[in-house]
C-alpha positions as CSV (number, residue, x, y, z in Angstrom):
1,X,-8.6,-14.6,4.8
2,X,-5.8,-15.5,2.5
3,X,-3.4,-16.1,5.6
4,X,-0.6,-14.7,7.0
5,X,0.3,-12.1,4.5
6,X,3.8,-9.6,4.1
7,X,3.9,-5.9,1.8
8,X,7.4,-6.0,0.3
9,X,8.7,-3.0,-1.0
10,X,12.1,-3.0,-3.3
11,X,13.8,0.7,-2.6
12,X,16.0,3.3,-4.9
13,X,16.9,6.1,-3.8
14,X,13.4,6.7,-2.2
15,X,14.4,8.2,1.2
16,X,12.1,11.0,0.6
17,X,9.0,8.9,0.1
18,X,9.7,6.4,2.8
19,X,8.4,7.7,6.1
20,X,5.4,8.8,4.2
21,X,4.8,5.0,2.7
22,X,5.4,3.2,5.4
23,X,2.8,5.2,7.7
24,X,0.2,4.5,4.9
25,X,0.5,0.9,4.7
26,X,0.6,0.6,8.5
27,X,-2.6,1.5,8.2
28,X,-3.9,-2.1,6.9
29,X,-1.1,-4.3,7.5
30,X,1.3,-4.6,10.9
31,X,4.7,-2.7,10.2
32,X,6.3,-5.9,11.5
33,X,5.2,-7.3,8.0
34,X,6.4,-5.2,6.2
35,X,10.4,-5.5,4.2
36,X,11.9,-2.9,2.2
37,X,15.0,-3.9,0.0
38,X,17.4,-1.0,-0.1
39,X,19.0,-1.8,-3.7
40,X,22.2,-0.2,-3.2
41,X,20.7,3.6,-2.7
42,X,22.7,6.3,-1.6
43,X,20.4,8.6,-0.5
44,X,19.6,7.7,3.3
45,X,17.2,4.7,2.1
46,X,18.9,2.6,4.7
47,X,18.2,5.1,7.6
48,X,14.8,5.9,6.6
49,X,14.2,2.2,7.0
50,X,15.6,2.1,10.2
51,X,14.0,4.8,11.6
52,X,10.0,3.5,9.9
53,X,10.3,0.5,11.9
54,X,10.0,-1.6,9.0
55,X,12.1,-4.7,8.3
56,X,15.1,-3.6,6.1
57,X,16.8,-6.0,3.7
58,X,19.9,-4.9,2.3
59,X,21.6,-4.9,-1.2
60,X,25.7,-3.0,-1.0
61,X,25.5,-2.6,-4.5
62,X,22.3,-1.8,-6.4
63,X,21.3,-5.0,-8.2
64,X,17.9,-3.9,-10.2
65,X,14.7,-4.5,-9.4
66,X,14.1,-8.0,-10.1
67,X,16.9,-9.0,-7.5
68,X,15.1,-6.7,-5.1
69,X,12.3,-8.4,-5.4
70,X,13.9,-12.1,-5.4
71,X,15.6,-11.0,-2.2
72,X,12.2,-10.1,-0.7
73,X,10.8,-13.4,-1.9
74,X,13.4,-15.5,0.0
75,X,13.0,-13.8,3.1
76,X,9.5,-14.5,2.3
77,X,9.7,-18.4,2.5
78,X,12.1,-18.2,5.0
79,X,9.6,-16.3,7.4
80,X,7.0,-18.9,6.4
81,X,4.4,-15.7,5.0
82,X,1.4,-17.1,2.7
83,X,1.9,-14.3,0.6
84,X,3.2,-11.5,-0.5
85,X,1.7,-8.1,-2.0
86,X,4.4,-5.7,-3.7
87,X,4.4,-2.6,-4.5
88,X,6.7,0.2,-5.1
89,X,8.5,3.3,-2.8
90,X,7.6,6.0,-5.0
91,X,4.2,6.6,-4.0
92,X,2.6,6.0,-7.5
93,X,1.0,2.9,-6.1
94,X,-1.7,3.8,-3.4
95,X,-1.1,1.9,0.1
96,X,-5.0,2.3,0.2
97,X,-5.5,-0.4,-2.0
98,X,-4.0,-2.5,-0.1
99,X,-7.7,-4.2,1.1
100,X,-8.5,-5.1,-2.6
101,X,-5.6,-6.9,-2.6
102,X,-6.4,-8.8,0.3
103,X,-10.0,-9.5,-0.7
104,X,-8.6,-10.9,-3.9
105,X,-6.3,-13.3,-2.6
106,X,-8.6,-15.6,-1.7
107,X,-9.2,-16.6,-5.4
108,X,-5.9,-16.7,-7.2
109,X,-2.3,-17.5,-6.7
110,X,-1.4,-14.0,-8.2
111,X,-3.2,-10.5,-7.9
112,X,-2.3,-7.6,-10.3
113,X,-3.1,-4.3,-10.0
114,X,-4.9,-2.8,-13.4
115,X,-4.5,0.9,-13.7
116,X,-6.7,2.7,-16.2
117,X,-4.7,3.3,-19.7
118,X,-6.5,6.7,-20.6
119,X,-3.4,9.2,-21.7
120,X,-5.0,11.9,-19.7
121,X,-3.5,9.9,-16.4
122,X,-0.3,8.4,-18.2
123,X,2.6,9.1,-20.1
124,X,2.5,8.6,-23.8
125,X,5.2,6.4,-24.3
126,X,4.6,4.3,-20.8
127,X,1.1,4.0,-22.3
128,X,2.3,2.4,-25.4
129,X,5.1,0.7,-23.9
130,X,2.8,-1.3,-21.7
131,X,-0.1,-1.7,-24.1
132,X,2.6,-3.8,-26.4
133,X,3.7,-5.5,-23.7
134,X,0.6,-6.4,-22.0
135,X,-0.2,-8.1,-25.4
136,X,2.4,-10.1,-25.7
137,X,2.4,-11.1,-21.9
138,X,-1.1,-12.1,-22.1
139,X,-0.6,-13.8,-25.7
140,X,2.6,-16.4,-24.1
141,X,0.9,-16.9,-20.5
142,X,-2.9,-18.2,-21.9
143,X,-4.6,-15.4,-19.7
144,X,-5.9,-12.2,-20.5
145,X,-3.8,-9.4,-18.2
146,X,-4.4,-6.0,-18.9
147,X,-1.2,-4.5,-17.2
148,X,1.5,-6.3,-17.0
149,X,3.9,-4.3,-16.0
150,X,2.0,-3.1,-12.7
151,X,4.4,-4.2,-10.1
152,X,1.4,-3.8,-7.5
153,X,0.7,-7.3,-7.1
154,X,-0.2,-10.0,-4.8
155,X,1.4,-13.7,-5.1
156,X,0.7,-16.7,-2.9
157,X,3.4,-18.8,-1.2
158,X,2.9,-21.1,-4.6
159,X,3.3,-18.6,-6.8
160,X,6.5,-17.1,-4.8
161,X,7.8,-20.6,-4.2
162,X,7.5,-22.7,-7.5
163,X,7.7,-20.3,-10.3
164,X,11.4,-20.4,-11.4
165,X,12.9,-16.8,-12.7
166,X,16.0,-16.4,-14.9
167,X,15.7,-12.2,-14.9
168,X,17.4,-9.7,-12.8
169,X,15.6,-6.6,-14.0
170,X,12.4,-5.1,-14.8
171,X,11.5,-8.0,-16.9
172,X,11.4,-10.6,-14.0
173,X,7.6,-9.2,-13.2
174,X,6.6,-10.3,-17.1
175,X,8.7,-13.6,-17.0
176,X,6.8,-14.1,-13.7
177,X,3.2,-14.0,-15.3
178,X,4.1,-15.5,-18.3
179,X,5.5,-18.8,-16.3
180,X,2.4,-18.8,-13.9
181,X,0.0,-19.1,-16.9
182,X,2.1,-21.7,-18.4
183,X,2.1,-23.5,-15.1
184,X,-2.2,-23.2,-14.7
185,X,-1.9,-20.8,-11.8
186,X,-4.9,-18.3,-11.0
187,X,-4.3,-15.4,-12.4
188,X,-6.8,-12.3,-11.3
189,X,-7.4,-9.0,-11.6
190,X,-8.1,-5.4,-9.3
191,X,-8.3,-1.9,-10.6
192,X,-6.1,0.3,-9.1
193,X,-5.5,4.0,-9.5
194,X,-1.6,5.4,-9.6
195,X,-0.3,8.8,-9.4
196,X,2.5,9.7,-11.6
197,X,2.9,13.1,-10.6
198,X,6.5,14.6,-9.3
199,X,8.3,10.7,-9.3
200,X,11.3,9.7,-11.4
201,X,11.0,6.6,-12.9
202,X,14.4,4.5,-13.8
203,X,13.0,2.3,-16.5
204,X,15.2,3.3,-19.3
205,X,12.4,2.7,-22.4
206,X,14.8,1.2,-25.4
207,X,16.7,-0.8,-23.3
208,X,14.6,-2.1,-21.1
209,X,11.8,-2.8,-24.2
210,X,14.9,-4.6,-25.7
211,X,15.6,-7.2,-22.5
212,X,11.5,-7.7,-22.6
213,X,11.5,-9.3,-26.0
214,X,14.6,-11.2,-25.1
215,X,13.1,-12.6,-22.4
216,X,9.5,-13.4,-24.2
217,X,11.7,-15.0,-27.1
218,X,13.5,-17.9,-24.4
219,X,9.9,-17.9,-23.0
220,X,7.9,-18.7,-26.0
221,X,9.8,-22.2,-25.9
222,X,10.0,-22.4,-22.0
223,X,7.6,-25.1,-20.7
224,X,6.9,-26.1,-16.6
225,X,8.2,-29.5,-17.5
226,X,11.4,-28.6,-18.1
227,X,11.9,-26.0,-15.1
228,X,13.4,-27.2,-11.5
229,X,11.1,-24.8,-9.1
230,X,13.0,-22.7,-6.9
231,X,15.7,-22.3,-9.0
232,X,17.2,-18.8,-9.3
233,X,14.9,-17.9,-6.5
234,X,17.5,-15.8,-4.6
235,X,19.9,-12.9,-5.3
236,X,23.6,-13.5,-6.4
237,X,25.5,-15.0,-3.6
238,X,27.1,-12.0,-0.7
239,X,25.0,-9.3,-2.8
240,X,22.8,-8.6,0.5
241,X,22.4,-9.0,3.9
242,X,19.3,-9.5,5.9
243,X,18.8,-7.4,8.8
């Protein structure tokens, strides 16, 4: 076993989805395990937490979802978890999969989850968005990764711990892989399936696509040597509570 392990789960707007998660994943992993970062919804996130049992972690204002996840990750250390598999509220990534994330743990200091890039199953221009990207990731980090921008992942205390992230957004989970293959961490591998079906997604394509080559550019000349680990590791000073 890969030790004492926490499911963290950064939340927008996803009330709806919530209760519905949460009993899923309870299914493999206590619910005492599991925090949920309300980035600044205004929905009834916060309640729905509340009410799941789940351990909520709260930002005032919505920060994006790379502080969500740096937010999770302190409370992570802090807690003294081993690891950490993420994944998000929407319901496009299957709580069921949890076990092959667990399995996999074992072997590498960070587990992502593949999903199949047949168009039949995925948007056209999130298929060709991530195909690019997934190229580029894998071409800066040394490692072959076939999705990189599946945020259904597993990292180990390491990974969480010494990897230092400058992003605040959606490109923190490509900075993230990029600097753990420059660093010689494990990188590995599980196919997942994810549903795409009736869920709003708030990656907004040009913009977004244009902070991911920003980031890859300071990257290409980035080097371990030069980082201080744990530096930018939490979310801007006051921007959320733990409770």
């Amino acid at each position: 076993m890969p030790g004492r392990i926490a499911v963290l789960v950064p939340c927008f707007n996803a009330a709806d989805t919530i209760p519905e998660l949460v009993a899923r994943i309870a299914k493999f992993v206590q619910v005492r395990d599991l925090l949920m970062v309300d980035d600044g919804s205004a929905d009834g996130t916060r309640e729905a937490i509340r009410q799941s049992g789940a351990r909520l972690l709260l930002h005032e204002q919505n920060h994006g979802k790379g502080e969500a996840l740096k937010t999770g990750f302190t409370a992570v250390l802090e807690d003294g978890y081993d690891g950490v598999i993420t994944l998000d509220a929407d319901l496009q990534h299957l709580p069921e999969h949890l076990p092959l994330f667990l399995a996999a743990a074992v072997s590498f200091d960070i587990v992502v989850g593949t999903r199949s890039y047949r168009l039949a199953n995925m948007p056209f221009l999130r298929w060709a968005t991530n195909h690019l990207t997934s190229m580029v990731v894998s071409r800066l980090s040394g490692t072959r990764i076939h999705d990189s921008q599946s945020g259904y992942r597993y990292l180990s205390r390491r990974a969480v711990k010494d990897i230092p992230l400058a992003t605040t957004k959606y490109d923190m989970e490509s900075e993230q892989l990029i600097r753990a293959g420059k660093m010689g961490l494990r990188i590995g591998e599980v196919p997942i399936e994810t549903l795409y079906h009736g869920s709003k997604s708030y990656i907004r394509p040009f913009k977004d696509t244009g902070r991911f080559f920003r980031m890859t550019w300071r990257n290409i000349f980035w080097r371990p040597e030069r980082a201080y680990p744990g530096r930018d590791r939490r979310a801007t000073p006051g921007s959320h509570r733990l409770l």
